[in-house]
N, C-alpha and C positions, 0 to 999 in steps of 0.2 A: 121170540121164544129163545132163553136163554139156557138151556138144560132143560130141565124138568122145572123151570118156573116161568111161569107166561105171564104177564103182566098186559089187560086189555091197552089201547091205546090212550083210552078216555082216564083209566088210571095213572098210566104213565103221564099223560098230560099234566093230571091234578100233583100228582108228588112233583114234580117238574116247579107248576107253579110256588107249591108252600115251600118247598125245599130251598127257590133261590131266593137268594140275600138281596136285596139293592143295595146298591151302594150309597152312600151316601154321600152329598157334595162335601169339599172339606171347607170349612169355614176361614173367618178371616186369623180367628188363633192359633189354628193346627196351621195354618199354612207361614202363621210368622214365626211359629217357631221352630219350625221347619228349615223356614230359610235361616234363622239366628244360628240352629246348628252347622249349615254348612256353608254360611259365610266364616272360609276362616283367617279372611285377610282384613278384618277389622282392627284397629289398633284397640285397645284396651280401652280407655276413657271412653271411642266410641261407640263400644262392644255396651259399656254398662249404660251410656247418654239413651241407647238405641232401645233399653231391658229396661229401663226405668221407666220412659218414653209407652211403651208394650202396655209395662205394669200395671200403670197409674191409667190412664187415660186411653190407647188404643182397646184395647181387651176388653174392659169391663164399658166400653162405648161398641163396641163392634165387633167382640170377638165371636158374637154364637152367632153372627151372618156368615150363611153360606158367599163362600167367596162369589159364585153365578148372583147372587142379590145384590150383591155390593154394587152401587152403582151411583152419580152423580150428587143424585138426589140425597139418598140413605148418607152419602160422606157430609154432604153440607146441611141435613139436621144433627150430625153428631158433632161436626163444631159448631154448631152457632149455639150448641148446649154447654160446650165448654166455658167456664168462665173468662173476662179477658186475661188475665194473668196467665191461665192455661193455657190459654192459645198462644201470648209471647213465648214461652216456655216451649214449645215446637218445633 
């Protein structure tokens, strides 16, 4: 009882529940571009090798895995989808 407003506890439980967020895992995109901005000892060619790298091929291969799923398996079906030129090019 907070003032004149009481809230039973069975209430306070259920606002409790709908009211929290979960969080979400961050995936493999948010987290690389995450580190892209605070890596800032990159030299330049290997700043863009590493954003093109991202663009092309990481991201749109794995970027909406939660980084917790990412795991052995998930990496070696997303290159053996890469074409071989793709994968020199790494």
């Amino acid at each position: 009882m907070d003032g004149d407003d009481w809230t039973s506890p069975t209430e306070r439980e259920k606002t409790a529940t709908v009211g929290a967020v979960m969080e979400r895992p961050m995936t493999v995109r948010e987290y690389a571009i995450t580190w892209m901005k605070r890596s800032t000892r990159l030299r330049p060619t290997t700043r863009d090798q590493y954003e093109r790298h991202l663009r092309l091929r990481i991201i749109p291969g794995l970027g909406k895995v939660p980084l917790i799923e990412l795991n052995r398996e998930r990496v070696l079906t997303w290159w053996n989808s890469l074409r071989p030129f793709e994968r020199a090019d790494l």
